[in-house]
Each structure stands twice: as structure tokens, then as C-alpha cells.
mmCIF file of the C-alpha atoms, coordinates in Angstrom:
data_MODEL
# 
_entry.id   MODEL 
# 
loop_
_atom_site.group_PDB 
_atom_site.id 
_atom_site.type_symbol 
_atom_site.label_atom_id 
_atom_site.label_alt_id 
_atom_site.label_comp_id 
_atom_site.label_asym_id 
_atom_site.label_entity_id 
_atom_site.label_seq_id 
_atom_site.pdbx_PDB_ins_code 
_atom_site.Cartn_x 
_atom_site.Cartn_y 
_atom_site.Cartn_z 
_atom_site.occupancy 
_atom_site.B_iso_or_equiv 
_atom_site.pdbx_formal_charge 
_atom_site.auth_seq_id 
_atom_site.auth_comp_id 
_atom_site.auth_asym_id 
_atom_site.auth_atom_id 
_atom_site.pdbx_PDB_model_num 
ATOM 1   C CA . UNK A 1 1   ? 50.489 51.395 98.548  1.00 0.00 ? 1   UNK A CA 1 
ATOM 2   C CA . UNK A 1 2   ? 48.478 53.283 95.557  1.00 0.00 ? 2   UNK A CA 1 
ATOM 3   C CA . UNK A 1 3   ? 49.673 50.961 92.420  1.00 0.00 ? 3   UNK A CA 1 
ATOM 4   C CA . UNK A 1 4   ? 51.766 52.212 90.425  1.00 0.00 ? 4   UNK A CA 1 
ATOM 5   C CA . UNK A 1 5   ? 50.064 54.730 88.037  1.00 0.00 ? 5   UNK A CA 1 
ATOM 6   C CA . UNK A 1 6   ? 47.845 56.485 91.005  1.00 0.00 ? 6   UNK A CA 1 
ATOM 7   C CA . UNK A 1 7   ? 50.889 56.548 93.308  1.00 0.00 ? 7   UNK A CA 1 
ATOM 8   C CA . UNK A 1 8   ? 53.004 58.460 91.110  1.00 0.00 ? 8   UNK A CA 1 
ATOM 9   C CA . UNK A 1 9   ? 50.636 60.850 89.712  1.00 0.00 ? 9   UNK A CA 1 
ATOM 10  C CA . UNK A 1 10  ? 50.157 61.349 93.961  1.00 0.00 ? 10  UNK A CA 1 
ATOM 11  C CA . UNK A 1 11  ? 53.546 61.475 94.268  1.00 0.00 ? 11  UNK A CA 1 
ATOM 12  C CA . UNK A 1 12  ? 54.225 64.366 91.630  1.00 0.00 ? 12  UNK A CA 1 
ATOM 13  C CA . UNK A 1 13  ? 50.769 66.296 93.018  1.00 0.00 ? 13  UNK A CA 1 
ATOM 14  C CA . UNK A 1 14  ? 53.015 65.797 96.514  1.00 0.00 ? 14  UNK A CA 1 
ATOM 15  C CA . UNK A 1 15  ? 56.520 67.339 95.070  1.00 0.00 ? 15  UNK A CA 1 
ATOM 16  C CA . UNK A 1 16  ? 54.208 70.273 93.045  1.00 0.00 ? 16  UNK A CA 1 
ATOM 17  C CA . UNK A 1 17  ? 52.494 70.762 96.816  1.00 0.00 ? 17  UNK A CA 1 
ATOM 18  C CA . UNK A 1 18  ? 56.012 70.869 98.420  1.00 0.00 ? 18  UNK A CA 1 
ATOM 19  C CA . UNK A 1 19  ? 57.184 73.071 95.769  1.00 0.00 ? 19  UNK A CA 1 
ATOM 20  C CA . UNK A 1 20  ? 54.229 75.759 96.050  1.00 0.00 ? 20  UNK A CA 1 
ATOM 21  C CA . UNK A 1 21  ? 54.730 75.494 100.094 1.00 0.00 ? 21  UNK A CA 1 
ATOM 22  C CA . UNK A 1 22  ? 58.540 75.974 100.107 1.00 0.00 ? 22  UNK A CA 1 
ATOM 23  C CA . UNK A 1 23  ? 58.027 78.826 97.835  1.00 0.00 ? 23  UNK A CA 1 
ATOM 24  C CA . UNK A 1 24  ? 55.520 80.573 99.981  1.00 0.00 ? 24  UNK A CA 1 
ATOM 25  C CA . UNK A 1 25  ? 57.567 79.554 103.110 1.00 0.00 ? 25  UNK A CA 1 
ATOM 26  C CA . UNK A 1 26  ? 60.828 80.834 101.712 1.00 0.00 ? 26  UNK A CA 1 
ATOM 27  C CA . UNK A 1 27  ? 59.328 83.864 100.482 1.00 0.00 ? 27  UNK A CA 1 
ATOM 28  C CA . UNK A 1 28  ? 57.424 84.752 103.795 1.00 0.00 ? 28  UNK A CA 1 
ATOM 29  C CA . UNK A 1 29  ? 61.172 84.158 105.368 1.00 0.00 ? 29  UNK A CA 1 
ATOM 30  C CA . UNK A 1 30  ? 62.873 86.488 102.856 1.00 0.00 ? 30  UNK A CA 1 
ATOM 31  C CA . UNK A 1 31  ? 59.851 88.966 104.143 1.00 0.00 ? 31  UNK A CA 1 
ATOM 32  C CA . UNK A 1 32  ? 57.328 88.913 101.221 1.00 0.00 ? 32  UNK A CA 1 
ATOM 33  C CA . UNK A 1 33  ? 54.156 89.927 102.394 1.00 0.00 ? 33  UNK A CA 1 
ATOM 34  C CA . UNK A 1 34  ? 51.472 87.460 102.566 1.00 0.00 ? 34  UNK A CA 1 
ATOM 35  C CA . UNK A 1 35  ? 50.071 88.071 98.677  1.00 0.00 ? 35  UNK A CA 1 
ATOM 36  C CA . UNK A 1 36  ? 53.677 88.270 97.203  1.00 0.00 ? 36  UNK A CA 1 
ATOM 37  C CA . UNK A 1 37  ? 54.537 85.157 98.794  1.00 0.00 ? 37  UNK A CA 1 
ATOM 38  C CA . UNK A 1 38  ? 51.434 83.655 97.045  1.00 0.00 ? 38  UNK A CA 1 
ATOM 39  C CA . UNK A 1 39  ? 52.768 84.674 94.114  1.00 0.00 ? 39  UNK A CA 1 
ATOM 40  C CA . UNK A 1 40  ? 56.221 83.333 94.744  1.00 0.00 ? 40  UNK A CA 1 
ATOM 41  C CA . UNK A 1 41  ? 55.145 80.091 95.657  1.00 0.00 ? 41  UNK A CA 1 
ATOM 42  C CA . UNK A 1 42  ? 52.460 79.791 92.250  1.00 0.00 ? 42  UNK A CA 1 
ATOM 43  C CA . UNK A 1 43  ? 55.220 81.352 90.304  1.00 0.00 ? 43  UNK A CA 1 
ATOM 44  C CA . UNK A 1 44  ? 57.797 78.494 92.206  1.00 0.00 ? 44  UNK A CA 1 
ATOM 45  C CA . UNK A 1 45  ? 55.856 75.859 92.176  1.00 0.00 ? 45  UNK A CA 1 
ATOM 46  C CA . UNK A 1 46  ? 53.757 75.841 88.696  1.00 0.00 ? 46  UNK A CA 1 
ATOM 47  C CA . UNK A 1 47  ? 56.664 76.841 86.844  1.00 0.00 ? 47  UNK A CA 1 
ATOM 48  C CA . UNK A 1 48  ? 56.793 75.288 83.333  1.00 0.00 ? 48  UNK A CA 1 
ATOM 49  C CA . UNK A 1 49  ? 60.494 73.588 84.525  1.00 0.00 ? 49  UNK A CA 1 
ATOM 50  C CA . UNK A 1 50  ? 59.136 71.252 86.759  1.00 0.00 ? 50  UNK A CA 1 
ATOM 51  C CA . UNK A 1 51  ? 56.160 70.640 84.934  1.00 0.00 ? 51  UNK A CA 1 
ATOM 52  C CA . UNK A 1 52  ? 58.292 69.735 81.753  1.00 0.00 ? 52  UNK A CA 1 
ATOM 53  C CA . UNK A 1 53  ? 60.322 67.541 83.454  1.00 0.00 ? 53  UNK A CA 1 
ATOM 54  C CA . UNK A 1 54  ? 58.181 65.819 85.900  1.00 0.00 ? 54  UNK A CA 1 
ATOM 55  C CA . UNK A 1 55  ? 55.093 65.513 83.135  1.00 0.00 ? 55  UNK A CA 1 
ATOM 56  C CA . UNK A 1 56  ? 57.745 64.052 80.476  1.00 0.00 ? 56  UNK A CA 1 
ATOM 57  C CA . UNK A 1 57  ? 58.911 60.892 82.921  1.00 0.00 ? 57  UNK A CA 1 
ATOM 58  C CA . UNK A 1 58  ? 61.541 62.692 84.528  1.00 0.00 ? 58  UNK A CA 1 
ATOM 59  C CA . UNK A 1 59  ? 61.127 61.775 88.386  1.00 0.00 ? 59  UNK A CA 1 
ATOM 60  C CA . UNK A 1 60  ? 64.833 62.857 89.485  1.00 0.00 ? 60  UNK A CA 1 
ATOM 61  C CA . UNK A 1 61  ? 64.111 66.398 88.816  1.00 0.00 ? 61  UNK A CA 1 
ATOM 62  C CA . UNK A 1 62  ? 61.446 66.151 91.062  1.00 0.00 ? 62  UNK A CA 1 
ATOM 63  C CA . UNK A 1 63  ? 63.935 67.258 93.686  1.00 0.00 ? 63  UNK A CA 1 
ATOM 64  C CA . UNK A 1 64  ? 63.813 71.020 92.696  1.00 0.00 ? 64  UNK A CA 1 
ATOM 65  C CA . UNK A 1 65  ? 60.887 71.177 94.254  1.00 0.00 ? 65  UNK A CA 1 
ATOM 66  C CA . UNK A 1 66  ? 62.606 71.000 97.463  1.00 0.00 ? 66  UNK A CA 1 
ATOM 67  C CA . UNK A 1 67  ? 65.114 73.689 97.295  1.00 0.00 ? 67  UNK A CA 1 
ATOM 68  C CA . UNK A 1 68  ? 63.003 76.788 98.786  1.00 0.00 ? 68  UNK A CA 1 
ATOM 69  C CA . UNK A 1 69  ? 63.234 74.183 101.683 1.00 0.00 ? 69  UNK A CA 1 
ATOM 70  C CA . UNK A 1 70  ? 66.996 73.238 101.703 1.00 0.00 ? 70  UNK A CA 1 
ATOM 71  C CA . UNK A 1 71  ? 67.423 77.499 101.699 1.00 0.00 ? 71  UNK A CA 1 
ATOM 72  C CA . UNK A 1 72  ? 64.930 78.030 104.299 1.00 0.00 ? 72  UNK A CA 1 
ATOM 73  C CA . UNK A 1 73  ? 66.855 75.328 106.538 1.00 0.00 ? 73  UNK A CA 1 
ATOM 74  C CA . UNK A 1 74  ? 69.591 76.588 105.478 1.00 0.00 ? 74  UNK A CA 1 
ATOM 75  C CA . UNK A 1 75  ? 69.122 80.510 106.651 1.00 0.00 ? 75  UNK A CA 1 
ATOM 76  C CA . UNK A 1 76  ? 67.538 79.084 109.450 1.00 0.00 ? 76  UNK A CA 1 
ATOM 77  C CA . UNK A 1 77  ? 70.250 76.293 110.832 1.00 0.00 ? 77  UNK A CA 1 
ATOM 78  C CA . UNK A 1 78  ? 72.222 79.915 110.795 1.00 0.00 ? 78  UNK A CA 1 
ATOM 79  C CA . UNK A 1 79  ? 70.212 81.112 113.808 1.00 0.00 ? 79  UNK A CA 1 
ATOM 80  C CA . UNK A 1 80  ? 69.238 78.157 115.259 1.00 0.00 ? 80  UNK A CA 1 
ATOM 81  C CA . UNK A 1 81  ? 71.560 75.160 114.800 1.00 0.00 ? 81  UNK A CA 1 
ATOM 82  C CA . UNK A 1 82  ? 69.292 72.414 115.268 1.00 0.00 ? 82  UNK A CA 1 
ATOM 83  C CA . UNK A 1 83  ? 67.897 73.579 111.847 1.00 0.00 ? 83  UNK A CA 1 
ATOM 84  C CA . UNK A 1 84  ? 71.021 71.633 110.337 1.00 0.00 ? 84  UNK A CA 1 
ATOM 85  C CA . UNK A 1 85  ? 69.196 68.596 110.498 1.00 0.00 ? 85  UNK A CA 1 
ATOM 86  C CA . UNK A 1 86  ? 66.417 69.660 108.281 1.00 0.00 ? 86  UNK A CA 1 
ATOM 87  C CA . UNK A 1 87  ? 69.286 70.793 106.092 1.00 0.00 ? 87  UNK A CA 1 
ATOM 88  C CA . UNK A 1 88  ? 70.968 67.891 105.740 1.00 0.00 ? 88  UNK A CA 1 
ATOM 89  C CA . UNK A 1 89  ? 67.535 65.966 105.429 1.00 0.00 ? 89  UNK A CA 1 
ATOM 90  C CA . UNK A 1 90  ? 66.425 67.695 102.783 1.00 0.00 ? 90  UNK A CA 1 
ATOM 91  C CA . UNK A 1 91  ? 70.138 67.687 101.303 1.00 0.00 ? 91  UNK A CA 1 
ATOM 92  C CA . UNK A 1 92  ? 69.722 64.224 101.333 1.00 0.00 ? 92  UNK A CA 1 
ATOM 93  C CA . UNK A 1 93  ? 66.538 63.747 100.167 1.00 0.00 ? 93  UNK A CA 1 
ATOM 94  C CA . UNK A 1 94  ? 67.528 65.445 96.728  1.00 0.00 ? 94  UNK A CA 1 
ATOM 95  C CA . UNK A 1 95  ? 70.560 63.672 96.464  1.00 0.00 ? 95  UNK A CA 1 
ATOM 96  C CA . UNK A 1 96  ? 68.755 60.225 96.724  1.00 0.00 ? 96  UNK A CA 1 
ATOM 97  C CA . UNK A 1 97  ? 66.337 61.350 93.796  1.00 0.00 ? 97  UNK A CA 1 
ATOM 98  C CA . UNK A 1 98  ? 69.609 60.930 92.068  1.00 0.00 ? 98  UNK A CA 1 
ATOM 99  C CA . UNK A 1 99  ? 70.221 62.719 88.636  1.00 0.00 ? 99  UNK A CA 1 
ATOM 100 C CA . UNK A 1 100 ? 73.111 64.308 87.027  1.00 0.00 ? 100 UNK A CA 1 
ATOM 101 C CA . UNK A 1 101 ? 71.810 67.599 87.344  1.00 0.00 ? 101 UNK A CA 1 
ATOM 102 C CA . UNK A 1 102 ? 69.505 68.094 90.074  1.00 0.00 ? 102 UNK A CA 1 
ATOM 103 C CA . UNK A 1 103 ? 72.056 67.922 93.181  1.00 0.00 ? 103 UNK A CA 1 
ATOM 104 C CA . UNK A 1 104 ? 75.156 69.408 91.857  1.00 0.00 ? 104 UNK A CA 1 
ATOM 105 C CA . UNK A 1 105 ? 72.480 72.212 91.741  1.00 0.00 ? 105 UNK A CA 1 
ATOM 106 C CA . UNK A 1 106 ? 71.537 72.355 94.570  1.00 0.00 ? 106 UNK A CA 1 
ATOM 107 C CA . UNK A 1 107 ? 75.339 71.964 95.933  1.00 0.00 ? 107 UNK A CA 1 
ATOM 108 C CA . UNK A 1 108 ? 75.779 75.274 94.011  1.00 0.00 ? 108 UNK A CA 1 
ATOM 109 C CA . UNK A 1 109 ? 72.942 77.125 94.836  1.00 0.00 ? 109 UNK A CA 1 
ATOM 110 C CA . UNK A 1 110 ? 73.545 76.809 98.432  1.00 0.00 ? 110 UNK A CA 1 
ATOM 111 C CA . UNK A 1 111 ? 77.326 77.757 97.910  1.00 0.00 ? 111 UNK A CA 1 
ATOM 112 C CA . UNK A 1 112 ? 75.745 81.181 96.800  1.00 0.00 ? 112 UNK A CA 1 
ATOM 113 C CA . UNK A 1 113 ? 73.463 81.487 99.368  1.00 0.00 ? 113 UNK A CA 1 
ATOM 114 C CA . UNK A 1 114 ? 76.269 80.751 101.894 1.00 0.00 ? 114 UNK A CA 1 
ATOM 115 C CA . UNK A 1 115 ? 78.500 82.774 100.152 1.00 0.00 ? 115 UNK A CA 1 
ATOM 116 C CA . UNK A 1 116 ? 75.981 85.847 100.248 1.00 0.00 ? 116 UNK A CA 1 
ATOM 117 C CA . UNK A 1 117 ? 75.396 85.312 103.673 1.00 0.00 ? 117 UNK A CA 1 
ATOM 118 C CA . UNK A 1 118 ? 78.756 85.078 104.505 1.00 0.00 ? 118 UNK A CA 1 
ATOM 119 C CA . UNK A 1 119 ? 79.149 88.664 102.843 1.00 0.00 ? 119 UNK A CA 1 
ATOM 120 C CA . UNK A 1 120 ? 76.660 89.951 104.677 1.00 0.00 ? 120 UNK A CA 1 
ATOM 121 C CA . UNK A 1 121 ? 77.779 89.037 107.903 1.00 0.00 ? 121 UNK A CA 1 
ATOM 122 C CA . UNK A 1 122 ? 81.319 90.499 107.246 1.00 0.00 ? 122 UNK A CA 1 
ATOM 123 C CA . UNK A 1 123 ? 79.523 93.710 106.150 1.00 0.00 ? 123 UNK A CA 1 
ATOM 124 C CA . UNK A 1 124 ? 77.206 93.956 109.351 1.00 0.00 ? 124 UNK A CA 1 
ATOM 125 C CA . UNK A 1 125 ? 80.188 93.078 111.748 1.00 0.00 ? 125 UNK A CA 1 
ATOM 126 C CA . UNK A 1 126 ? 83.090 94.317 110.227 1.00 0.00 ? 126 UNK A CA 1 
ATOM 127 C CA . UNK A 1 127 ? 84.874 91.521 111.173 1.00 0.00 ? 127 UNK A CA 1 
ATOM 128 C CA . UNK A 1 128 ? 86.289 88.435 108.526 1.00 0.00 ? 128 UNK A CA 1 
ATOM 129 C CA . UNK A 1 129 ? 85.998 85.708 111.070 1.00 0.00 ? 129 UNK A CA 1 
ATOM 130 C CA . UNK A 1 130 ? 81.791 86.264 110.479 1.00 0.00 ? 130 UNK A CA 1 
ATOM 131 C CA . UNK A 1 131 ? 82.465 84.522 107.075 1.00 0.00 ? 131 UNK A CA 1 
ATOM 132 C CA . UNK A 1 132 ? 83.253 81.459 108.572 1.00 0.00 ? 132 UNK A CA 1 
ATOM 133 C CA . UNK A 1 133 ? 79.784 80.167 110.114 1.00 0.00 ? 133 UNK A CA 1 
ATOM 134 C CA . UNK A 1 134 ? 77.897 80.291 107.137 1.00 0.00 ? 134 UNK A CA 1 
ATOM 135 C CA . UNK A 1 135 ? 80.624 78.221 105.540 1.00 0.00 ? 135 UNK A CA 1 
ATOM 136 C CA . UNK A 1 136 ? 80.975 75.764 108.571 1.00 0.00 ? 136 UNK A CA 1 
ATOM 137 C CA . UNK A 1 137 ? 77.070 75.508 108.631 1.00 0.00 ? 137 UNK A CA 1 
ATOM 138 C CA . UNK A 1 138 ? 76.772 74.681 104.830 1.00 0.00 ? 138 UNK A CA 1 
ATOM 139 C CA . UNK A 1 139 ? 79.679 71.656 105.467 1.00 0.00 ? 139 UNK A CA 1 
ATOM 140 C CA . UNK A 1 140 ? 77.864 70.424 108.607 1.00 0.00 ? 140 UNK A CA 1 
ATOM 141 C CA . UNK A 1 141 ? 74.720 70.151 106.409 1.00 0.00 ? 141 UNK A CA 1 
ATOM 142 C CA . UNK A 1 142 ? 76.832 68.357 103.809 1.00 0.00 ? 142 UNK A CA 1 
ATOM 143 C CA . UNK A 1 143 ? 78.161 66.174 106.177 1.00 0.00 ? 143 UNK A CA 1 
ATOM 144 C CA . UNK A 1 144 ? 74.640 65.594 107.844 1.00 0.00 ? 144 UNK A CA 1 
ATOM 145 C CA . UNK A 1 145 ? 73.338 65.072 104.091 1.00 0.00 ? 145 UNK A CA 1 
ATOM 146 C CA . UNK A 1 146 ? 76.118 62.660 103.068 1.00 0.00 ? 146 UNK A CA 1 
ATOM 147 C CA . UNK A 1 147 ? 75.474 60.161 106.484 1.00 0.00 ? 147 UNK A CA 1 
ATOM 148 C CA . UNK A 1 148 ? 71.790 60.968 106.039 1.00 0.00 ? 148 UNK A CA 1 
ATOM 149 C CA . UNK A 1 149 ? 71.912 59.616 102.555 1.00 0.00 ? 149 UNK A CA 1 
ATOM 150 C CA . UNK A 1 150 ? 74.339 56.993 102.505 1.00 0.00 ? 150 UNK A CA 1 
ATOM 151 C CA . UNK A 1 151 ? 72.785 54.453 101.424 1.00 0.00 ? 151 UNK A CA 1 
ATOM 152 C CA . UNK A 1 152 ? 72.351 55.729 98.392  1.00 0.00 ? 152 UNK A CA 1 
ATOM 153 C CA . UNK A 1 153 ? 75.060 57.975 97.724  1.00 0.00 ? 153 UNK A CA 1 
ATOM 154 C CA . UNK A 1 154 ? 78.004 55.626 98.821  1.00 0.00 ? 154 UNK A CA 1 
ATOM 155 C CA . UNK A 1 155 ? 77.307 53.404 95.955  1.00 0.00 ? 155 UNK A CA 1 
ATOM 156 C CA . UNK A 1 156 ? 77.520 56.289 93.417  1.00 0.00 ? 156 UNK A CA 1 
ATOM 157 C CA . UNK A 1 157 ? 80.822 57.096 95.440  1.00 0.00 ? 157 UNK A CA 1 
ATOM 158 C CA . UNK A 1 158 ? 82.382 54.358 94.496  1.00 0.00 ? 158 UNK A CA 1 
ATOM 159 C CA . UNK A 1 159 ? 81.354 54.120 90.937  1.00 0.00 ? 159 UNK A CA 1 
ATOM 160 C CA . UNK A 1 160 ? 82.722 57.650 90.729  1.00 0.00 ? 160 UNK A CA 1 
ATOM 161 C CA . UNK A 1 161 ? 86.354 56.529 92.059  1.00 0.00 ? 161 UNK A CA 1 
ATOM 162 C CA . UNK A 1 162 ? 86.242 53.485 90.391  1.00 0.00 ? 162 UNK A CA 1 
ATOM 163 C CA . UNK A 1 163 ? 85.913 55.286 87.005  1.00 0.00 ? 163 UNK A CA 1 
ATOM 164 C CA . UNK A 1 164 ? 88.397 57.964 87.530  1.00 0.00 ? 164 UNK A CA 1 
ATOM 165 C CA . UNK A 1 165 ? 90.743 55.577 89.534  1.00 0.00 ? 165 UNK A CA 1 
ATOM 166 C CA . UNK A 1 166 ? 90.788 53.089 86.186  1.00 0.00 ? 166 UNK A CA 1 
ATOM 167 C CA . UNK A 1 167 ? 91.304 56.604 83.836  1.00 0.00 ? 167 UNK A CA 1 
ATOM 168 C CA . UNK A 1 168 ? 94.302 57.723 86.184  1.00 0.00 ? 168 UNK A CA 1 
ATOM 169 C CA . UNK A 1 169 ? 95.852 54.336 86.116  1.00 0.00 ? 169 UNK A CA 1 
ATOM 170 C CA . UNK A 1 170 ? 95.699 53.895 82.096  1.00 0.00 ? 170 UNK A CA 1 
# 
């Protein structure tokens, strides 16, 4: 729509935008005050990682940007379950970036957060059966992510068991 050298200079102005928002978001979520959140999102969002990797060529980190998002969704899907669509958009989203790194990451990150939430919930309720919706909500989001994204991830799929199918069978 732009060419090709304005759109992607708009197009990493966009992810640094997304990345300053979903840090002030998150942060406002987590219950920073209005001027800390400000400071979490600059801090977030004009780090020197995604400026390193986004100024050197490196478009698939771009997705790190969007993980104050997939958290926020995330913690939110827990009260509201319609949130798991968000979730598993923005799951997606960062999957279809592509990368080695940046979604295994994410993957990982929110296995913490789940996994901390999970805790919590045990420790306000007393009860181990409170572990298990921040578990089911972080596979319903994967699941949601994995349809979501399909068109892009099914592909790497298959490379993936073609390769280890070939190593198994040699």
C-alpha cells in the first residue's frame, strides 16, 4: 500500500506503538499507577532489544512487541472467557511472524504466567482443583492460536515431522 521502504519503516513505528501501549496497558492491569505505567510502557517499548533487532533487518522479532498483550488477554480470558480469542489472536499473530526464537518465547512465558496464576489461585482457595483453569485457559488459547494461525503454522508442522520422522527412521 506504502512501497516497500515507507511501509516497513510504518510497520516497525506500528509494532514500537503496540509495544509502548501493551506495556502501559499491562502495567495499568498489574495496578501501576498512571506515571509508573508510563514508565513501563517507555521502558517496554524503547528497549534497546527490540530496537537491535528490528533496526538490524530482523522483522520476526517484531513479535515481542506483542507479548504485554498476549499476558493481558491472557489474565483477562481468566475472568472473562471471551478474552480467549484475543489470546489466541495475538498467539497467533506472533507465531505467523515466524522465527526460531520469538514464539517458543512466548509459549514459555505464558507457561509462567499460567503457572503463577495457577499458584495463586490454589493459595487464595485452598483448593488444588483452582490450578486447573489457568492451565485449561492457556491450552484453549493454544488451540485458538494454532486454528487461528494455520495457515502458516501447518506448513512448519509438517516440515518439523518430516525432519524428525526421516532422523527416527535412519
Amino acid at each position: 500500500l506504502f512501497g516497500t521502504a515507507l511501509g516497513t519503516k510504518l510497520a516497525l513505528l506500528t509494532y514500537y506503538a503496540l509495544a509502548m501501549d501493551g506495556g502501559y496497558r499491562l502495567a495499568r492491569h498489574l495496578g501501576c499507577q498512571p506515571q509508573g505505567a508510563l514508565l513501563a510502557a517507555c521502558g517496554y517499548g524503547l528497549s534497546g532489544y527490540l530496537g537491535m533487532h528490528l533496526s538490524a533487518g530482523h522483522p520476526n522479532f517484531a513479535g515481542v512487541a506483542l507479548y504485554p498483550y498476549l499476558l493481558l488477554s491472557y489474565d483477562r480470558a481468566m475472568q472473562t472467557p471471551r478474552w480467549l480469542i484475543p489470546l489466541g489472536l495475538f498467539a497467533a499473530w506472533i507465531a505467523v511472524l515466524g522465527g526460531t526464537f520469538t514464539p517458543p518465547l512466548a509459549g514459555v512465558l505464558l507457561v509462567l504466567w499460567a503457572s503463577l496464576r495457577a499458584v495463586s489461585a490454589v493459595r487464595a482457595t485452598g483448593r488444588l482443583a483452582a490450578a486447573a483453569w489457568p492451565f485449561g485457559a492457556l491450552l484453549l488459547g493454544g488451540a485458538l492460536a494454532l486454528c487461528f494461525g494455520a495457515v502458516r503454522m501447518l506448513p512448519a508442522l509438517e516440515f518439523i515431522y518430516d525432519r524428525f520422522s526421516k532422523s527416527f527412521r535412519s
